[in-house]
N, C-alpha and C positions, 0 to 999 in steps of 0.2 A: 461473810459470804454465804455461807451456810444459814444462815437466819432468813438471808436476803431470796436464796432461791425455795427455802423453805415455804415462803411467802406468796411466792411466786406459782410454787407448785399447788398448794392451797386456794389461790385465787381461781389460777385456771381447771382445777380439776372439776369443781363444782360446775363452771360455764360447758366444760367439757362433757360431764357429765346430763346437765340439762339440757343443753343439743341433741344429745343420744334420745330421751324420752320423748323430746318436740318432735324429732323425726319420726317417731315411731306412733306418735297421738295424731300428727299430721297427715299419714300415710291408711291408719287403719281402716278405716271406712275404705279405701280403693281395696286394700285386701277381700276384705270381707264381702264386698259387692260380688268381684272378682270370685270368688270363692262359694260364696254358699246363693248368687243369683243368676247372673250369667257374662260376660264381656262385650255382649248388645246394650245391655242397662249402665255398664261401669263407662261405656263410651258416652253413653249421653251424661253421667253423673259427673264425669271428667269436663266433659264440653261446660256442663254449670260448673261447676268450678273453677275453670280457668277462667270464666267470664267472671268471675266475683271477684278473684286476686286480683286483676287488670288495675282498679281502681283503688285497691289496699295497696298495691305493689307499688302502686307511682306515687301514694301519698308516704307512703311510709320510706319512702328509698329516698324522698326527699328529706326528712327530718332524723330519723334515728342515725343517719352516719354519724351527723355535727350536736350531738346532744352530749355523747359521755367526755367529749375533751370540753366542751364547755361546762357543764355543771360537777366536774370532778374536784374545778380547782373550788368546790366548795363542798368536801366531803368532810372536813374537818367543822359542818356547820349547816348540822341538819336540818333546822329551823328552815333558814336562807333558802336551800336548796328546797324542800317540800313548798316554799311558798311560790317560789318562781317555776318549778314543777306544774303545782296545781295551775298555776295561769296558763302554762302552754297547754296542759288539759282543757282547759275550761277554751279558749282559741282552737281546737283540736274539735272538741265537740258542737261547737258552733256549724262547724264545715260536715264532720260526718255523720250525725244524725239525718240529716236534710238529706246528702249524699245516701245514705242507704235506704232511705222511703222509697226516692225519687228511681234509684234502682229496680226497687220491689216492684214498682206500677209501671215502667217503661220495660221491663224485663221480656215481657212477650215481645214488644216490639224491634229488642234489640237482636232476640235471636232470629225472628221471622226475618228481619230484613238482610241480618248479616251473613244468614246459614241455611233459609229457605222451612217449609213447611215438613220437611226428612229429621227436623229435630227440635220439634213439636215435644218429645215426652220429657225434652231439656227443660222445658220451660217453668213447669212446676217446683223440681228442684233447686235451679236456680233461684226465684222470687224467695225460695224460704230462707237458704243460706245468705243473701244478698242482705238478710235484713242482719246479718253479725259484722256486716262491715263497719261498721261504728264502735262497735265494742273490740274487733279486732285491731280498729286502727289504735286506738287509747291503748291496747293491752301491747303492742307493740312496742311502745315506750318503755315498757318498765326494766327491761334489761338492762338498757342503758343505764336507768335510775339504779338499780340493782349494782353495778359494777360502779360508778360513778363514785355509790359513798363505801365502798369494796366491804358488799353484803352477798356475796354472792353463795352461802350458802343460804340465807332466805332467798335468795334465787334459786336453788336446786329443789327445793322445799317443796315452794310453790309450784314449780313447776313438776315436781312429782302428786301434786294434789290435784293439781288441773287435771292432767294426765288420767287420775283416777277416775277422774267424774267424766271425762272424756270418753274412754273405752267402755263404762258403764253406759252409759248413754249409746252408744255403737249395738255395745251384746243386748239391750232391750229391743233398739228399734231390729235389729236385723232377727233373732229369735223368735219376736211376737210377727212380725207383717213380710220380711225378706224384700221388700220392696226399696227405691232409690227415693220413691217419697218419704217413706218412714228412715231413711239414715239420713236425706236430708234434716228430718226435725230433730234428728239425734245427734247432730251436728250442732243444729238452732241450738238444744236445750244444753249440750256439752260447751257452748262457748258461753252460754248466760252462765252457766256456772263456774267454769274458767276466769270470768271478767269479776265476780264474786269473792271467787276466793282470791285471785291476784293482785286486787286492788287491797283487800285488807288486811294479806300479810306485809305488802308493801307501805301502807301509809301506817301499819304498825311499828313498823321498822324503822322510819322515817319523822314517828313519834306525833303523828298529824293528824288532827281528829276527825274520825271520820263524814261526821256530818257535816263538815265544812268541804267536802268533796263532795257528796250529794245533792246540798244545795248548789253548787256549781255546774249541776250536770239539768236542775228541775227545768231552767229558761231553752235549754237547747231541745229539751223532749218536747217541753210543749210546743216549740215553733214545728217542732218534727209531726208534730201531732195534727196543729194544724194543715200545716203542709198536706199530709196524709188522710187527712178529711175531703181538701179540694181535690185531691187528684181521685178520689174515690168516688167519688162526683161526675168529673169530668171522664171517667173510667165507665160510669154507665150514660152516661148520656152519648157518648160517640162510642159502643158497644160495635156499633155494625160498621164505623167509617172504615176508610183504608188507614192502611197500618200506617205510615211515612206521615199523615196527615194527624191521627193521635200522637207520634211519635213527637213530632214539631209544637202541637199545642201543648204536652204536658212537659216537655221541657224549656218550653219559652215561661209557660205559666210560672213551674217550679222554683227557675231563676231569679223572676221578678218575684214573687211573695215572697221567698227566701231574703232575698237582699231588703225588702220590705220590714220584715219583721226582726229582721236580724237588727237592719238600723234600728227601729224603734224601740224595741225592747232587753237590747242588749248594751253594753257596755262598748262596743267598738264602731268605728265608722267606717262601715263596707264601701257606702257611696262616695266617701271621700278619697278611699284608699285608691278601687277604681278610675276615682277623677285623677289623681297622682298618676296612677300607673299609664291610663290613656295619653295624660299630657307627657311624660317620659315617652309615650311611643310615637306620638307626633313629629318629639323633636327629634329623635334621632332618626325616623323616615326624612325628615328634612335633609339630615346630611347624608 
């Protein structure tokens, strides 16, 4: 019995504990805004921010409930587990690479339309943080993966590493500029290195090499890349249209060359899935 809760208290204390610092890496930028600029800037800093989770929060609220009861019952089988991992990453990055561009370049137009020209000084902050929603949604996972094969102290780890490089990144931008642009890229640069160091304590853990994870990530930047070329394009050539009117073309465009390039050069069939999915909707508007 004793051994049993021993065990028990050991698993949870570590996740217990790494809650504690997420909270507090999660929160410190609004402190510090708050704090040392003023509650006019932390309102529009806020307003980007909650427009960034929107899209993190529904992708991610979909997948990480049902990850740790399924890949747990393979923690006796780490191999297994890292490989079918790396697939739902490599499916995972497909979707939000594309999603965070496609964010970054429609970002004026989502706040103009949804919130008026009164939060205009939103706009800048959000396009920068909006480009970590891709790496946020992947780094989302790894909890699960973390408790799944019950490592959950390279879960506190990382997560007190992150953390590091998080708050450091915070005390530069706000010390050197005090501005809600400069904690935005302190934001940026604290979650590239967040998704840095979380990924390679974990796939060390996990015993999986890491360049077999990097190659999996090269086909989804570059479609991101391109993506990111055309709408930079179509971002100066309709400079002066009305906003609804850009807003329409670069995510009609988005969709289609996404789905485009994803079929083509990728390993999964978007067009087919789609077809699947339409003719499922068909038949049951039928009945």
């Amino acid at each position: 019995m004793w051994a049993t809760m021993s065990s028990i208290a050991s698993f949870s204390t570590y996740v217990f504990l790494f809650n504690i610092i997420n909270y507090f890496s999660r929160n410190l930028d609004n402190f510090l805004i708050g704090r040392y600029i003023n509650a006019i800037q932390l309102g529009y800093y806020n307003k980007a921010y909650s427009l960034m989770m929107m899209p993190l929060s529904n992708i991610t609220f979909i997948i990480t409930p049902v990850m740790q009861p399924i890949f747990s019952d393979f923690q006796n089988n780490l191999k297994f587990l890292a490989e079918k991992y790396i697939k739902l990453l490599s499916l995972l990055a497909y979707v939000s690479f594309p999603v965070a561009v496609v964010v970054f370049f429609i970002g004026k137009e989502i706040i103009l339309i949804l919130f008026g020209d009164q939060w205009i000084p939103a706009i800048y902050p959000f396009k920068v943080i909006s480009l970590t929603i891709a790496t946020q949604i992947l780094i989302s996972t790894t909890g699960s993966i973390y408790m799944s094969s019950n490592n959950t102290k390279a879960y506190f780890i990382g997560g007190l590493c992150c953390t590091a490089c998080v708050v450091t990144c915070f005390l530069i931008a706000i010390s050197l500029w005090r501005t809600i642009n400069a904690v935005a890229w302190g934001f940026f640069f604290g979650q590239i290195a967040n998704t840095i160091i979380s990924f390679y304590i974990l796939l060390r853990t996990l015993r999986y090499p890491i360049r077999y994870f990097i190659k999996k990530l090269i086909r989804p930047i570059l479609i991101s890349l391109c993506l990111a070329i055309v709408l930079q394009i179509i971002d100066k050539a309709t400079i002066n249209w009305n906003i609804v009117v850009t807003f329409t073309i670069k995510t009609i465009v988005s969709i289609v060359l996404t789905l485009a390039l994803v079929q083509r050069y990728s390993e999964y069939d978007a067009v087919g899935y789609l077809k699947l999915k339409w003719k499922g909707f068909k038949e049951n508007h039928k009945l």
